[in-house]
C-alpha positions in Angstrom: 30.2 18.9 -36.2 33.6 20.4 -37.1 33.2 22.5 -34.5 32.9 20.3 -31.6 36.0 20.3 -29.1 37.4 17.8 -27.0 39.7 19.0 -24.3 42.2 17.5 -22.0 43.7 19.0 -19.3 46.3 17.9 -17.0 47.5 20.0 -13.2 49.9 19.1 -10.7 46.9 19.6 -8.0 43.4 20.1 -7.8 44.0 24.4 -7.5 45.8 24.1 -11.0 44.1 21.9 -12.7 40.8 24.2 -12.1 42.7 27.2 -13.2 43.2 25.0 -16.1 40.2 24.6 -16.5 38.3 27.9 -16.3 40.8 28.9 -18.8 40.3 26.2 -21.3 36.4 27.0 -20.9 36.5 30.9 -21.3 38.7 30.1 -24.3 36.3 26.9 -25.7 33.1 26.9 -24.4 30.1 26.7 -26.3 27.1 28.9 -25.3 24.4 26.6 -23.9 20.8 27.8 -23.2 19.0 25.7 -20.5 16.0 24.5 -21.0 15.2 22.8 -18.6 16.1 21.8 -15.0 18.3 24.3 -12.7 18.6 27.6 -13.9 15.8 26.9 -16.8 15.7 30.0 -19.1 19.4 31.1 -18.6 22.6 30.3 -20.2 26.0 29.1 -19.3 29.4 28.1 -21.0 29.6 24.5 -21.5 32.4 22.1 -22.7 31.5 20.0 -25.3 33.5 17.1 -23.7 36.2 17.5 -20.7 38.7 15.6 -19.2 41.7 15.8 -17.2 44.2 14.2 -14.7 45.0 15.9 -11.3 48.8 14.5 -10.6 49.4 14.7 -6.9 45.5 15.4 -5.7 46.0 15.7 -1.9 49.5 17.4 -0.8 51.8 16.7 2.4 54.5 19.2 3.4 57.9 17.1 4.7 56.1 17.1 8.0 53.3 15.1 7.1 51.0 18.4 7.2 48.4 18.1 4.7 48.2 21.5 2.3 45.1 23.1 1.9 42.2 21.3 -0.6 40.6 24.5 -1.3 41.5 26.1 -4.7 42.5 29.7 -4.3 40.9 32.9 -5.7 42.3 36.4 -5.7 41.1 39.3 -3.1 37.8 40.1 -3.7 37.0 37.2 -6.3 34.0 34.7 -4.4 35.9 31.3 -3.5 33.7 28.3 -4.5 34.8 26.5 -1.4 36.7 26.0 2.1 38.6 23.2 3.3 35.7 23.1 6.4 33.4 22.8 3.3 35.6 20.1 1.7 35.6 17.9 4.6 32.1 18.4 5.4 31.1 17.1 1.8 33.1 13.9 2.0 32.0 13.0 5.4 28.5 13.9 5.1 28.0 13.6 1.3 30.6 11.0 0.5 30.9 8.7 3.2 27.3 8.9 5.4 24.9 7.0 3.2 21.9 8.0 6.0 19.2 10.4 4.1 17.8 13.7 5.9 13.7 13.6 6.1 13.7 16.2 2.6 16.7 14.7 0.6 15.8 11.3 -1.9 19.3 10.6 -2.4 23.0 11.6 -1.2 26.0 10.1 -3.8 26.9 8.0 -0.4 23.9 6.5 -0.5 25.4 4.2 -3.0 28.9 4.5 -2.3 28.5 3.7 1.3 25.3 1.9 1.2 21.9 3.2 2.6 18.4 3.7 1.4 17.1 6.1 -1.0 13.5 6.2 -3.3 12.7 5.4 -6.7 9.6 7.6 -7.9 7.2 5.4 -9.2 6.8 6.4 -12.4 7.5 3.8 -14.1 9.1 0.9 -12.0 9.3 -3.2 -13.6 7.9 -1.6 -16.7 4.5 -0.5 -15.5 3.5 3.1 -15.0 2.7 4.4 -11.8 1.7 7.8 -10.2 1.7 7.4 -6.9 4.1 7.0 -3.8 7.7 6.0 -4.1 9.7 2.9 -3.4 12.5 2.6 -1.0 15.4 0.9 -2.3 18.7 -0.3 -0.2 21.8 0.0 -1.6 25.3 -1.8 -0.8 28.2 0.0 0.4 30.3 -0.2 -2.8 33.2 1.0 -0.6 33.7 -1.3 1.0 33.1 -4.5 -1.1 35.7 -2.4 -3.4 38.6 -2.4 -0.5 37.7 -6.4 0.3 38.2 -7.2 -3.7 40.9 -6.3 -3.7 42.9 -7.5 -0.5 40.8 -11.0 -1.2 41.6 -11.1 -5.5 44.9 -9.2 -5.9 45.2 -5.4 -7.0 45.9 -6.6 -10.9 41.7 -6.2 -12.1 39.5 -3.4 -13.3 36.7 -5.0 -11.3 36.0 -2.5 -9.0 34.1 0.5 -10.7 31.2 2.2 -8.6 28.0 2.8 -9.8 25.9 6.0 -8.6 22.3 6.4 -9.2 19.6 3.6 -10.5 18.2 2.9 -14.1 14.8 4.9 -13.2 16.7 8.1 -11.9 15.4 9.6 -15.4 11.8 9.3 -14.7 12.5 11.9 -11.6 12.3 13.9 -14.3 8.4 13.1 -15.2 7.5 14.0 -11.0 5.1 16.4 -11.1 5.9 19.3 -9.2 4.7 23.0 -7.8 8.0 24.2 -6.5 12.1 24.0 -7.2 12.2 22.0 -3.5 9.9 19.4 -4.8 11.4 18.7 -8.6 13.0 15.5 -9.2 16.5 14.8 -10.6 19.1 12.2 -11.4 22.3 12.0 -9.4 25.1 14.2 -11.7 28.1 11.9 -10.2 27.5 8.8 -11.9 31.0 6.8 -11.7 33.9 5.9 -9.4 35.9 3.8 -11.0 39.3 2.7 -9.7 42.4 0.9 -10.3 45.4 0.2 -8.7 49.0 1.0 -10.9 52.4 -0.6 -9.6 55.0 1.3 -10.8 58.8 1.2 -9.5 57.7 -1.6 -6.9 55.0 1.0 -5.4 51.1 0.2 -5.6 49.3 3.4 -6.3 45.3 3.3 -5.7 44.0 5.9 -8.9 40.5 7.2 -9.6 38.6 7.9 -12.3 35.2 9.7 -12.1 32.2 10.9 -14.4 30.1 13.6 -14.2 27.2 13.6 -16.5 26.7 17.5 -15.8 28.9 20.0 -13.2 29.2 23.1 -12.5 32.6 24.1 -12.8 33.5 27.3 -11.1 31.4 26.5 -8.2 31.0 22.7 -7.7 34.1 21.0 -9.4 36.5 22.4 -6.3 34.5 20.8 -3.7 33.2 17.6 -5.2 37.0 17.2 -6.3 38.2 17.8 -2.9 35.4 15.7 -1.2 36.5 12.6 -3.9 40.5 13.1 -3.1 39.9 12.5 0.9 37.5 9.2 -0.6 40.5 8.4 -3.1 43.2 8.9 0.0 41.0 7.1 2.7 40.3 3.8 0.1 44.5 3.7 -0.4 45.0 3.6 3.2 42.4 1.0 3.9 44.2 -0.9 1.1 48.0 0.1 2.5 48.9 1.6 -1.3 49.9 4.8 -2.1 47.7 7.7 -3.4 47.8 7.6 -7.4 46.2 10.1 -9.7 42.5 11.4 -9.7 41.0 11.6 -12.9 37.5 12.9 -14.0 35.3 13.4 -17.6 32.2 15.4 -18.2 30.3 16.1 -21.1 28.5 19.1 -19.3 31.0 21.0 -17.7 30.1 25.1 -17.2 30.0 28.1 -15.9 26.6 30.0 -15.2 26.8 33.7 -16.7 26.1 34.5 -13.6 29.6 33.2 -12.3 31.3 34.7 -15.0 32.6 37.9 -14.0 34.4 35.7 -11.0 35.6 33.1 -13.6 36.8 36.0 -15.5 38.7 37.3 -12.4 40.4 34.0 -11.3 42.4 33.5 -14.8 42.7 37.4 -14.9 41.3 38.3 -18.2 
């Protein structure tokens, strides 16, 4: 594939880094048609494999006044997110693990613990069609923060898992509307480590997205992750380190294009 593209990008926060990013994607991405799943029978941009590093990913003033999360558009360009919205997601999304009545999983559910269902498909190798299994997860979390104050910070133990080995047979769930099709969780890594450098400890994070929608989902879910990133350090007494992601299915919808468009001002 000679022309398959691997790009790496690197911002001093999460605003710049996703300017970075819409740029790099206008400029490099590869015209995908969906076939299936969200949006089946359109097309979007897509990198063919992302990554990047977000330097200094939540911001104090001298003060100790926290600078906005949201990432900033020019008048009249949609903004993907708030920094209401941002908090909501990592308290509700990130941090509560409890399910509403119509949702089958939240990515707390396994970072915080909580239950969630596994279609049963196919479960211990044997097809099924009916019903649905409830599963409890641990709270990752906090077995993560423990690990570390019980085994030392030096150890690339503590790397969360989201979603379970049958998430792919959500897939197979028959279905007769959009509110009722099953899918796999698109966050599917936390992984952390903690870097002393200059006699500081700084907690860093490393996540992976299998697919994300960059112009209106990366902002948020970044945001939502640097309060996780900042509330892990301070459970742990280190200092916040970088916040790093990858995705092989980064895009833009053509729908979202004109605004993408609009934000690097091309």
């Amino acid at each position: 594939m000679k022309g398959f593209k691997s790009i790496h990008v690197i911002g001093r926060n999460l605003d710049e880094t996703w300017f970075e990013l819409l740029r790099q994607l206008y400029r490099h991405g590869r015209r995908y048609k969906i076939d299936d799943g969200s949006f089946a029978g359109a097309e979007r941009l897509e990198f063919d494999l992302v990554s990047g590093t977000i330097l200094e990913p939540i911001q104090y003033t001298e003060g100790g006044v926290r600078l906005p999360l949201a990432v900033t558009v020019p008048q009249g360009i949609p903004a993907p997110t708030t920094d209401e919205s941002i908090e909501n997601y990592f308290v509700e999304y990130l941090m509560n693990g409890e399910l509403s009545p119509n949702e089958h999983y939240r990515y707390s559910t396994w970072l915080r613990g909580g239950k969630y269902m596994i279609p049963n498909l196919v479960l211990n190798g044997i097809r099924q069609e009916e019903n649905a299994s409830v599963v409890s997860a641990p709270d990752q979390v906090q077995w993560c923060i423990d690990h570390y104050k019980k085994k030392g910070f030096g150890n690339n133990h503590c790397c969360m898992a989201i979603g379970y080995p049958e998430s792919n047979f959500a897939y197979d769930k028959k279905y007769e509307n959009e509110m009722e099709r099953g899918t796999s969780p698109c966050l599917r890594i936390a992984d952390t480590k903690i870097v002393k450098e200059d006699g500081e400890n700084y907690l860093c994070m490393n996540v992976y997205f299998r697919s994300w929608d960059c112009y209106g989902g990366w902002p948020e879910n970044m945001g939502g992750l640097a309060l996780l990133q900042e509330y892990m350090a301070q459970e742990l007494g280190v200092k916040m380190g970088t916040l790093s992601f990858t995705s092989k299915g980064l895009h833009a919808y053509d729908f979202q294009l004109e605004a993408l468009k609009g934000r690097i001002g091309v």
